[in-house]
TORGUVO-124767 format. One record per residue: y, x, z of N, C-alpha, C, CB in turn. Coordinates in steps of 0.1 Angstrom, whole numbers, plus 5000, padded with zeros to 4 digits. Glycine has a CB too. Layout:
((Y,X,Z),(Y,X,Z),(Y,X,Z),(Y,X,Z)) ...
This chain:
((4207,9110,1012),(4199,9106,1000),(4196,9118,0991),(4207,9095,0993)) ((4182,9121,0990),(4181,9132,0983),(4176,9128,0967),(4172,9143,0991)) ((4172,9120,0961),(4169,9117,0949),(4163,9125,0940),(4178,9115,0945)) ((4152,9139,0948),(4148,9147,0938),(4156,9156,0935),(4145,9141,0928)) ((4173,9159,0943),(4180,9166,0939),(4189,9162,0927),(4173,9176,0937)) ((4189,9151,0920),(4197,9143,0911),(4210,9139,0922),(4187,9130,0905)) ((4220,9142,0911),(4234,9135,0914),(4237,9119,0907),(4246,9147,0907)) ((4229,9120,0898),(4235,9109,0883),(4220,9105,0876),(4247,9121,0868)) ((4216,9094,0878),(4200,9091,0869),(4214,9078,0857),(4178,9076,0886)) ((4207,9080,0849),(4210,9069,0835),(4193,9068,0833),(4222,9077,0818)) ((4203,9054,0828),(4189,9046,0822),(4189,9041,0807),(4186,9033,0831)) ((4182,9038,0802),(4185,9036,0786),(4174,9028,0784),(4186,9049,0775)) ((4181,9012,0779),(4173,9005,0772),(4174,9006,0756),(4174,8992,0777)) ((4170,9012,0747),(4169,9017,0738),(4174,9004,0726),(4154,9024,0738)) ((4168,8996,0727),(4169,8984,0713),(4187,8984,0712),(4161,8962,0719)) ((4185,8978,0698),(4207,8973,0696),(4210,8967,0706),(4215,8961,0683)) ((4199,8957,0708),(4208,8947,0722),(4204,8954,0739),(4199,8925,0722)) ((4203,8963,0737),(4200,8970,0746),(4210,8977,0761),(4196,8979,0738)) ((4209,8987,0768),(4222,8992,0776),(4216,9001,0781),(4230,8983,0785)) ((4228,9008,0784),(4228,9022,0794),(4232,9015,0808),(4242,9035,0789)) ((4228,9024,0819),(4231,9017,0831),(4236,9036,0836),(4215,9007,0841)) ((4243,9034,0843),(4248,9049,0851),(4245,9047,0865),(4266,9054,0849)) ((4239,9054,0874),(4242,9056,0890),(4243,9068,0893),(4232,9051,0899)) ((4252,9067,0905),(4260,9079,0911),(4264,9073,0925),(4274,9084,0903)) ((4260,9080,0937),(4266,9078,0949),(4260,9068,0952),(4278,9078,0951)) ((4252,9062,0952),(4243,9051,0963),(4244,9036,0952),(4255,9049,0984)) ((4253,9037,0943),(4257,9031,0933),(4259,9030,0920),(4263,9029,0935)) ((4261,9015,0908),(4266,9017,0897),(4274,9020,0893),(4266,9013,0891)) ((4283,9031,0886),(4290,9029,0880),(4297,9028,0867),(4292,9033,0885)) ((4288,9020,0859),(4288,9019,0848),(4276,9012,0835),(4291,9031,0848)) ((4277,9003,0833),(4272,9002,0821),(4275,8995,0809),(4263,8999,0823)) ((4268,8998,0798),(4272,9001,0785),(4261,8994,0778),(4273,9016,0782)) ((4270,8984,0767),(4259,8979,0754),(4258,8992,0748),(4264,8966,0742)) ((4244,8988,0742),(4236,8997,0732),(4244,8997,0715),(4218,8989,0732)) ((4251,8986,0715),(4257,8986,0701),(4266,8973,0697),(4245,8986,0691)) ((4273,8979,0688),(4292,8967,0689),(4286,8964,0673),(4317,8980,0691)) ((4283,8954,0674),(4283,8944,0661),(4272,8947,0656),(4295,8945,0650)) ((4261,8953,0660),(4248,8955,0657),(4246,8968,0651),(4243,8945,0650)) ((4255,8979,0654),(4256,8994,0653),(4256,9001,0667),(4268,8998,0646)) ((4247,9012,0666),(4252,9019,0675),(4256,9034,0673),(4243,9019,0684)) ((4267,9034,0685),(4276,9044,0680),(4269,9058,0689),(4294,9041,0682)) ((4265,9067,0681),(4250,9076,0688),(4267,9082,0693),(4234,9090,0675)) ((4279,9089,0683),(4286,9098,0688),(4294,9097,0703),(4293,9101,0678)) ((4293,9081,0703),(4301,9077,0719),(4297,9079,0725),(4304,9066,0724)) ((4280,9076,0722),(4271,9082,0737),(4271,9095,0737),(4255,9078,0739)) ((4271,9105,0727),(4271,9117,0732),(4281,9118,0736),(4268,9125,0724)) ((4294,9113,0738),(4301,9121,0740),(4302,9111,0758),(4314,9123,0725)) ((4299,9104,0759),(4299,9097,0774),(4291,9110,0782),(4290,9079,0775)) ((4278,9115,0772),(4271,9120,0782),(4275,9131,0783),(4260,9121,0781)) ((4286,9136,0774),(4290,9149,0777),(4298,9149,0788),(4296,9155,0767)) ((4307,9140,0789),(4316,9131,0801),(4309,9133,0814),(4317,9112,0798)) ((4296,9125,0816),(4288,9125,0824),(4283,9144,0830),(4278,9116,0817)) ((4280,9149,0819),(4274,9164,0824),(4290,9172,0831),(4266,9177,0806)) ((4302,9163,0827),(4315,9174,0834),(4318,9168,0850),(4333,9174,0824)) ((4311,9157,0852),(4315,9153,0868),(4299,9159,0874),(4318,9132,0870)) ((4288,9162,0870),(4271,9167,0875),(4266,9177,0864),(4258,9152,0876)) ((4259,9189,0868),(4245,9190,0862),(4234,9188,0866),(4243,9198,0860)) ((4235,9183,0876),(4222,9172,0879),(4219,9159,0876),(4220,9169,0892)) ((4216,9156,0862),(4214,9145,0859),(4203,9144,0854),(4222,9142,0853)) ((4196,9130,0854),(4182,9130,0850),(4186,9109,0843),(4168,9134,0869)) ((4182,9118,0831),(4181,9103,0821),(4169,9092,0816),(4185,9107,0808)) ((4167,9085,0818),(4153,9075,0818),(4155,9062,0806),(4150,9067,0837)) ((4143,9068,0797),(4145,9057,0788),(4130,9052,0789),(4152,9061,0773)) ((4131,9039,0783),(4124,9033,0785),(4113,9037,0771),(4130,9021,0788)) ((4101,9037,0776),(4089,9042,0766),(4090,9027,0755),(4070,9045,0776)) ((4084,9031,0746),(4084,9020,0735),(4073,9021,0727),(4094,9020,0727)) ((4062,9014,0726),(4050,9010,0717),(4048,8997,0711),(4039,9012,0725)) ((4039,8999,0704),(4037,8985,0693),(4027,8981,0698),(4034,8985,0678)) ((4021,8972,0696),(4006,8966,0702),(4004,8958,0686),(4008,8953,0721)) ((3989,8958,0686),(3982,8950,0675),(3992,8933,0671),(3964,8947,0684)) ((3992,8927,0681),(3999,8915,0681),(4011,8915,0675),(4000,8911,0692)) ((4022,8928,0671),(4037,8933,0669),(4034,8929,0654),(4042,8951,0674)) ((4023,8926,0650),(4025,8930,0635),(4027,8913,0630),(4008,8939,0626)) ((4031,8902,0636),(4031,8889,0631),(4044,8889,0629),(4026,8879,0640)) ((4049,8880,0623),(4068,8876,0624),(4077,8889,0622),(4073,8870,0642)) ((4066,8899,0616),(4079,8907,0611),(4085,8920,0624),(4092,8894,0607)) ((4080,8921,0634),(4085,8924,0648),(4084,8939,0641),(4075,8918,0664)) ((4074,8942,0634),(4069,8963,0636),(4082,8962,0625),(4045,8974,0625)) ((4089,8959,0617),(4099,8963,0615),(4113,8967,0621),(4100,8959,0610)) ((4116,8953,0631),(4120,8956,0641),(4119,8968,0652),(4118,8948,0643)) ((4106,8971,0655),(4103,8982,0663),(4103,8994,0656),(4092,8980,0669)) ((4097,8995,0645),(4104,9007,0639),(4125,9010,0640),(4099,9006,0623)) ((4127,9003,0639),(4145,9008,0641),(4145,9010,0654),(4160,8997,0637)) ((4139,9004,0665),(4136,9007,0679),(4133,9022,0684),(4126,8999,0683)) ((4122,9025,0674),(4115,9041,0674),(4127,9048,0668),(4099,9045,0663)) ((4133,9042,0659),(4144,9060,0655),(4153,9055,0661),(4150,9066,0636)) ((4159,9047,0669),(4173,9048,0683),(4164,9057,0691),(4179,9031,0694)) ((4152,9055,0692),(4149,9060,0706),(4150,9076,0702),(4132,9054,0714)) ((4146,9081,0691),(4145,9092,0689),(4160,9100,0683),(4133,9091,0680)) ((4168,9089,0681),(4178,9098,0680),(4187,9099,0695),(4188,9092,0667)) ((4185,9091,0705),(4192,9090,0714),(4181,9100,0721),(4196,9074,0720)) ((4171,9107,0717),(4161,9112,0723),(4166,9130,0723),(4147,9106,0714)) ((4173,9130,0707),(4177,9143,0706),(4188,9147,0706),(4174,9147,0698)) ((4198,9136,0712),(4207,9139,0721),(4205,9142,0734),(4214,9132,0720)) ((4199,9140,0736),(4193,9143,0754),(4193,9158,0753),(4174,9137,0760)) ((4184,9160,0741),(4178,9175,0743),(4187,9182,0739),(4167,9180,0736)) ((4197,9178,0727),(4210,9185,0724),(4218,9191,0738),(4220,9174,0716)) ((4218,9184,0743),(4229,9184,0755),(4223,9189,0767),(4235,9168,0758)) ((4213,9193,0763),(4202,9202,0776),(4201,9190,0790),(4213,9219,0784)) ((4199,9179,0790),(4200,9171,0805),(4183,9171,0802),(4210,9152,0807)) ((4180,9164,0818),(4165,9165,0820),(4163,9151,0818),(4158,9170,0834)) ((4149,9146,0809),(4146,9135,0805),(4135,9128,0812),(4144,9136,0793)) ((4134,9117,0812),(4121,9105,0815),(4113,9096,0809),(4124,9098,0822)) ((4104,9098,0802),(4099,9085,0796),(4095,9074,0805),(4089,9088,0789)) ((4101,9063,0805),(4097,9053,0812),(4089,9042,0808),(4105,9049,0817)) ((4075,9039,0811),(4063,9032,0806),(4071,9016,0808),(4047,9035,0814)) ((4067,9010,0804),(4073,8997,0806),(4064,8991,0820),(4071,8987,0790)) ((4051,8993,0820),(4042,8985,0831),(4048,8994,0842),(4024,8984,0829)) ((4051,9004,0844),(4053,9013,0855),(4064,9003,0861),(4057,9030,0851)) ((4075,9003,0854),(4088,8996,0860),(4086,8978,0862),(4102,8999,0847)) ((4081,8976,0857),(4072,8959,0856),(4069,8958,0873),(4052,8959,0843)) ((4055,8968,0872),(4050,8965,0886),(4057,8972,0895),(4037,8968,0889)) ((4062,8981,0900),(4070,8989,0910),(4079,8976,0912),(4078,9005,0906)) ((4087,8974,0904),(4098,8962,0912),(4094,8946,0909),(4117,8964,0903)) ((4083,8944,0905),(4071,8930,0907),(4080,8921,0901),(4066,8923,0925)) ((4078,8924,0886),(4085,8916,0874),(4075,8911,0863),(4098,8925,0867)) ((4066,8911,0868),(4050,8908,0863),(4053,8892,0858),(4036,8910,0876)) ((4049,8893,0843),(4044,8880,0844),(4042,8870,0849),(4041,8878,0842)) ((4048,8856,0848),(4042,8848,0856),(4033,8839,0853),(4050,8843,0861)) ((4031,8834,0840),(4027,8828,0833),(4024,8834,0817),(4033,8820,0836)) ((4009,8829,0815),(4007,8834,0800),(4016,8832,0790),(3997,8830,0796)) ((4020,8819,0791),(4027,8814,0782),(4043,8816,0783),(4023,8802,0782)) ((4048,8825,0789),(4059,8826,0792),(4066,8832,0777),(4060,8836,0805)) ((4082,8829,0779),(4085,8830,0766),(4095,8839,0769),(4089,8818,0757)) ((4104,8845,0758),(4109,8858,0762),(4122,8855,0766),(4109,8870,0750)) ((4128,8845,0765),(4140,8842,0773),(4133,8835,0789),(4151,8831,0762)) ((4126,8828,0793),(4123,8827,0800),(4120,8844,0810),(4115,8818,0794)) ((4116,8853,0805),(4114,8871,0810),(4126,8871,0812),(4107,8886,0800)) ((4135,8872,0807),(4149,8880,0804),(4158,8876,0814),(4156,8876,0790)) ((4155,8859,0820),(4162,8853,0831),(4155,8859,0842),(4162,8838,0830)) ((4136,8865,0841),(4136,8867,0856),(4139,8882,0858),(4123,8863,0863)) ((4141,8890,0848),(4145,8904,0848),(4162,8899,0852),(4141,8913,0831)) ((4173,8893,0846),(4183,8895,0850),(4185,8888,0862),(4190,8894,0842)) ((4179,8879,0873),(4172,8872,0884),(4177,8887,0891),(4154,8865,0882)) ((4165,8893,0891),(4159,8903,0898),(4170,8914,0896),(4143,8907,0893)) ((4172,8919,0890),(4189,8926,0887),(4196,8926,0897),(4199,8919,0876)) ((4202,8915,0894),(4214,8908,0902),(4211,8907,0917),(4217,8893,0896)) ((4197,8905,0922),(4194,8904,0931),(4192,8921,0937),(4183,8894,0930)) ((4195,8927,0935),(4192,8946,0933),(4205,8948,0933),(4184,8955,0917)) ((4214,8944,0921),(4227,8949,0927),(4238,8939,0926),(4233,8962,0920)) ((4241,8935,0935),(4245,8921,0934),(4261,8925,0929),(4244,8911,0950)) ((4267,8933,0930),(4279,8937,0925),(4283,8939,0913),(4283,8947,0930)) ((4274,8941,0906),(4271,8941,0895),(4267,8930,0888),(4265,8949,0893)) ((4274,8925,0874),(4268,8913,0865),(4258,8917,0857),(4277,8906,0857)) ((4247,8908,0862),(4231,8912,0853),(4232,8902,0841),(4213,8908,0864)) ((4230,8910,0828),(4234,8899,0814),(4220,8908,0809),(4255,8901,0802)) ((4220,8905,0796),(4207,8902,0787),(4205,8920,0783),(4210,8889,0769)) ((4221,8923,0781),(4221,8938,0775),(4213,8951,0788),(4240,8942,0770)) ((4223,8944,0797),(4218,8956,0808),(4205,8953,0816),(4230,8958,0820)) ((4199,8943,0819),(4186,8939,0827),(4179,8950,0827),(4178,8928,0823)) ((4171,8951,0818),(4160,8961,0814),(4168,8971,0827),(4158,8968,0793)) ((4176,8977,0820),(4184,8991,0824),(4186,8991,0838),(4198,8993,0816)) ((4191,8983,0837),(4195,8983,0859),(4180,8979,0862),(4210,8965,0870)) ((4172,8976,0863),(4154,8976,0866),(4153,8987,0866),(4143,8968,0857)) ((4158,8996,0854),(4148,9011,0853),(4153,9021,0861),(4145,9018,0838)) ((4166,9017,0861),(4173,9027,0870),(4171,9024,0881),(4186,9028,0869)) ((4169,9016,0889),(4164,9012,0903),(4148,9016,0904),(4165,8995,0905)) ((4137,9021,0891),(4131,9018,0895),(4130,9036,0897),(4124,9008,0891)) ((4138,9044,0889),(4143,9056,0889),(4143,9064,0903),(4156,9055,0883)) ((4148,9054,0907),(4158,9058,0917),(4147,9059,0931),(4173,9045,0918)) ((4139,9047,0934),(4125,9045,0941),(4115,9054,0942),(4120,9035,0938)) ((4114,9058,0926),(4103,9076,0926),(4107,9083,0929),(4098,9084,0917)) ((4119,9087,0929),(4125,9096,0931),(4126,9099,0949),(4137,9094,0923)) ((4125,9090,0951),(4131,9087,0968),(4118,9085,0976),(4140,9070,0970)) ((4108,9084,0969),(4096,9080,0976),(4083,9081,0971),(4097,9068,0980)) ((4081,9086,0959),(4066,9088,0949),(4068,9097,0942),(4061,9077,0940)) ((4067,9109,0946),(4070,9124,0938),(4058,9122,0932),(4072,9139,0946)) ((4047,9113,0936),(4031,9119,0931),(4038,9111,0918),(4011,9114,0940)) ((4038,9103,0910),(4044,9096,0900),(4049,9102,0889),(4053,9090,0903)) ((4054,9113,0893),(4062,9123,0885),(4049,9135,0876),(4074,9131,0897)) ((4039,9134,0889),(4027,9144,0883),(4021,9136,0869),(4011,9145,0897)) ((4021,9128,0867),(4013,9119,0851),(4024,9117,0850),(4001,9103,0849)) ((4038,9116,0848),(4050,9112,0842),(4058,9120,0842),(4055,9103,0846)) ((4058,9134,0838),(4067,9147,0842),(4082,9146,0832),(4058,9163,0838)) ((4090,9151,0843),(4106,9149,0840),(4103,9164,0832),(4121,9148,0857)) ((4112,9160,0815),(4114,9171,0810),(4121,9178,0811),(4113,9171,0802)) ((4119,9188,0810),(4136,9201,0816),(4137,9208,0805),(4134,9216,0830)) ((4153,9205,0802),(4156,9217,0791),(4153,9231,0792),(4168,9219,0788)) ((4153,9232,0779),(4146,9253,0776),(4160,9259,0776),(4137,9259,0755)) ((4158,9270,0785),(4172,9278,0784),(4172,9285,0772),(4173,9289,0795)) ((4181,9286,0765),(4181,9298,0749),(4179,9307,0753),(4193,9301,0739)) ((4171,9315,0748),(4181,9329,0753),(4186,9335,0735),(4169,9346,0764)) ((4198,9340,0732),(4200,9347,0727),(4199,9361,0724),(4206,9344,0727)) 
Protein backbone atom coordinates (compact mmCIF):
# COMPACT_ATOMS: atom_id res chain seq x y z
CA UNK A 1 0.00 0.00 0.00
CA UNK A 2 1.64 3.04 -1.10
CA UNK A 3 -0.76 5.96 -0.22
CA UNK A 4 1.19 8.75 -1.99
CA UNK A 5 4.00 7.86 0.36
CA UNK A 6 1.83 8.81 3.53
CA UNK A 7 2.22 6.74 6.75
CA UNK A 8 -0.75 8.55 8.77
CA UNK A 9 -3.78 10.70 6.76
CA UNK A 10 -6.10 12.49 9.68
CA UNK A 11 -9.11 13.83 8.93
CA UNK A 12 -10.92 16.80 10.56
CA UNK A 13 -14.42 17.54 10.71
CA UNK A 14 -13.98 21.02 11.87
CA UNK A 15 -17.57 22.10 13.67
CA UNK A 16 -17.76 21.56 17.95
CA UNK A 17 -19.76 18.57 17.22
CA UNK A 18 -17.30 17.55 14.92
CA UNK A 19 -14.10 14.75 14.94
CA UNK A 20 -10.79 13.78 14.09
CA UNK A 21 -10.45 10.38 12.53
CA UNK A 22 -6.58 8.94 12.46
CA UNK A 23 -5.45 6.06 9.92
CA UNK A 24 -2.38 4.14 10.04
CA UNK A 25 -1.59 0.68 8.67
CA UNK A 26 -4.49 -0.35 6.52
CA UNK A 27 -6.59 0.99 9.57
CA UNK A 28 -8.25 3.30 12.33
CA UNK A 29 -6.68 3.99 15.01
CA UNK A 30 -8.26 6.53 16.59
CA UNK A 31 -10.88 9.00 16.83
CA UNK A 32 -11.62 12.07 18.58
CA UNK A 33 -14.62 14.60 19.38
CA UNK A 34 -14.03 17.98 18.18
CA UNK A 35 -15.01 19.39 21.74
CA UNK A 36 -15.95 18.34 25.57
CA UNK A 37 -18.89 20.40 26.63
CA UNK A 38 -18.96 22.60 23.67
CA UNK A 39 -15.14 23.74 23.85
CA UNK A 40 -12.48 22.84 21.96
CA UNK A 41 -9.34 22.18 23.36
CA UNK A 42 -6.96 23.53 20.25
CA UNK A 43 -3.85 22.64 22.87
CA UNK A 44 -4.87 18.75 23.06
CA UNK A 45 -4.94 18.59 19.52
CA UNK A 46 -1.75 20.11 19.16
CA UNK A 47 -0.31 18.28 21.29
CA UNK A 48 -1.98 14.69 19.84
CA UNK A 49 -0.49 15.95 16.67
CA UNK A 50 2.64 16.36 18.00
CA UNK A 51 2.13 12.69 19.39
CA UNK A 52 1.25 11.78 15.95
CA UNK A 53 4.50 13.52 14.06
CA UNK A 54 6.81 11.21 16.86
CA UNK A 55 5.38 7.74 15.60
CA UNK A 56 5.59 9.40 11.26
CA UNK A 57 6.75 12.30 9.25
CA UNK A 58 4.63 11.30 6.74
CA UNK A 59 1.57 12.59 7.59
CA UNK A 60 -1.01 14.25 5.50
CA UNK A 61 -4.10 15.95 7.35
CA UNK A 62 -7.58 16.59 5.52
CA UNK A 63 -10.04 18.89 6.68
CA UNK A 64 -12.97 19.43 5.44
CA UNK A 65 -13.51 22.78 3.26
CA UNK A 66 -16.25 24.97 4.66
CA UNK A 67 -18.52 27.65 2.86
CA UNK A 68 -21.73 29.51 3.32
CA UNK A 69 -24.18 29.52 0.64
CA UNK A 70 -26.93 32.34 0.12
CA UNK A 71 -29.59 30.07 1.92
CA UNK A 72 -27.05 29.97 5.46
CA UNK A 73 -28.30 33.37 6.12
CA UNK A 74 -31.98 32.13 7.55
CA UNK A 75 -32.26 30.83 11.25
CA UNK A 76 -29.25 32.39 12.29
CA UNK A 77 -26.84 29.44 10.75
CA UNK A 78 -23.84 32.38 9.25
CA UNK A 79 -23.35 32.82 12.88
CA UNK A 80 -22.94 29.54 13.51
CA UNK A 81 -20.60 29.15 10.53
CA UNK A 82 -18.61 31.85 11.36
CA UNK A 83 -17.28 29.98 14.73
CA UNK A 84 -16.94 27.09 12.14
CA UNK A 85 -14.47 29.51 9.96
CA UNK A 86 -12.24 30.43 13.04
CA UNK A 87 -11.98 26.43 14.38
CA UNK A 88 -11.11 25.80 10.99
CA UNK A 89 -8.60 28.43 10.92
CA UNK A 90 -7.19 27.98 14.14
CA UNK A 91 -6.94 24.17 13.77
CA UNK A 92 -5.63 25.43 10.33
CA UNK A 93 -2.54 27.12 11.97
CA UNK A 94 -1.75 24.47 13.85
CA UNK A 95 -1.13 22.31 10.96
CA UNK A 96 1.22 24.91 9.69
CA UNK A 97 2.71 25.41 13.13
CA UNK A 98 3.71 21.98 13.30
CA UNK A 99 5.00 21.81 9.66
CA UNK A 100 2.55 18.57 8.55
CA UNK A 101 1.21 18.60 4.90
CA UNK A 102 -2.38 19.81 4.59
CA UNK A 103 -5.73 19.15 2.46
CA UNK A 104 -8.60 21.05 1.84
CA UNK A 105 -11.42 18.82 1.41
CA UNK A 106 -14.51 20.18 -0.72
CA UNK A 107 -17.47 18.72 0.70
CA UNK A 108 -19.03 17.55 -2.95
CA UNK A 109 -15.69 15.90 -3.73
CA UNK A 110 -16.13 13.45 -0.63
CA UNK A 111 -20.17 13.39 -1.18
CA UNK A 112 -19.64 11.88 -4.66
CA UNK A 113 -16.44 9.70 -4.56
CA UNK A 114 -18.08 7.57 -1.75
CA UNK A 115 -21.99 8.18 -3.26
CA UNK A 116 -23.51 9.91 -0.22
CA UNK A 117 -25.46 12.20 -2.52
CA UNK A 118 -28.62 13.19 -1.60
CA UNK A 119 -31.45 11.29 -1.84
CA UNK A 120 -34.14 13.30 -1.70
CA UNK A 121 -34.78 17.14 -1.85
CA UNK A 122 -36.41 17.23 1.08
CA UNK A 123 -34.13 15.38 3.14
CA UNK A 124 -33.47 16.60 6.59
CA UNK A 125 -30.22 16.81 8.30
CA UNK A 126 -30.61 14.02 10.68
CA UNK A 127 -32.05 12.01 8.19
CA UNK A 128 -27.98 12.80 6.13
CA UNK A 129 -26.26 12.10 9.30
CA UNK A 130 -27.88 8.49 9.53
CA UNK A 131 -26.87 7.84 5.88
CA UNK A 132 -23.34 9.26 6.37
CA UNK A 133 -22.98 7.17 9.62
CA UNK A 134 -24.87 4.07 7.48
CA UNK A 135 -22.05 4.35 5.06
CA UNK A 136 -19.23 4.71 7.77
CA UNK A 137 -19.93 1.82 9.55
CA UNK A 138 -20.36 0.07 6.46
CA UNK A 139 -16.42 1.29 5.48
CA UNK A 140 -15.19 0.32 8.73
CA UNK A 141 -17.21 -1.87 10.40
CA UNK A 142 -14.83 -2.10 13.47
CA UNK A 143 -15.28 0.96 14.22
CA UNK A 144 -18.54 2.76 15.83
CA UNK A 145 -19.92 5.34 13.30
CA UNK A 146 -21.76 8.15 15.74
CA UNK A 147 -22.79 11.73 14.67
CA UNK A 148 -19.24 13.25 15.83
CA UNK A 149 -16.98 11.04 13.65
CA UNK A 150 -19.15 10.30 10.29
CA UNK A 151 -18.16 13.24 8.33
CA UNK A 152 -14.45 12.26 9.35
CA UNK A 153 -14.26 8.52 8.71
CA UNK A 154 -15.99 9.43 5.00
CA UNK A 155 -13.09 11.89 4.47
CA UNK A 156 -10.57 9.86 5.56
CA UNK A 157 -11.65 7.01 3.42
CA UNK A 158 -12.13 9.22 0.90
CA UNK A 159 -8.33 10.42 1.57
CA UNK A 160 -7.22 7.43 1.46
CA UNK A 161 -8.96 6.36 -2.33
CA UNK A 162 -6.99 9.52 -4.00
CA UNK A 163 -4.34 8.79 -2.75
CA UNK A 164 -4.42 5.13 -3.91
CA UNK A 165 -5.90 5.70 -7.18
CA UNK A 166 -6.51 9.53 -8.52
CA UNK A 167 -3.30 11.43 -8.25
CA UNK A 168 -4.94 13.54 -11.15
CA UNK A 169 -7.30 14.94 -8.07
CA UNK A 170 -4.58 16.26 -6.34
CA UNK A 171 -3.65 18.52 -9.61
CA UNK A 172 -7.00 21.15 -8.76
CA UNK A 173 -6.67 20.12 -5.07
CA UNK A 174 -2.94 20.37 -4.15
CA UNK A 175 -1.61 18.96 -0.79
CA UNK A 176 0.11 21.86 0.95
CA UNK A 177 3.71 21.31 2.06
CA UNK A 178 5.38 23.06 4.69
CA UNK A 179 8.16 25.82 4.02
CA UNK A 180 11.44 24.76 5.29
CA UNK A 181 12.91 27.95 7.50
CA UNK A 182 15.92 28.57 6.82
CA UNK A 183 17.69 30.49 9.41
Amino acid sequence: MNMFDYEILVSIDPGANGGIVVYKDGKIINTIKMSKKGKIDYEGIREYFEHLKTLSDKILIGMEKVSSRPQDAKDGKFIRLEKLFENRATLRQIIRDLKIDFISIPVPSWISTLNVRKIRSNETQAERKTRYKLKAQQIFPYIQSVNYNADALLMVEFLRIKLESDRNWFQSFPIEKPKKRIL
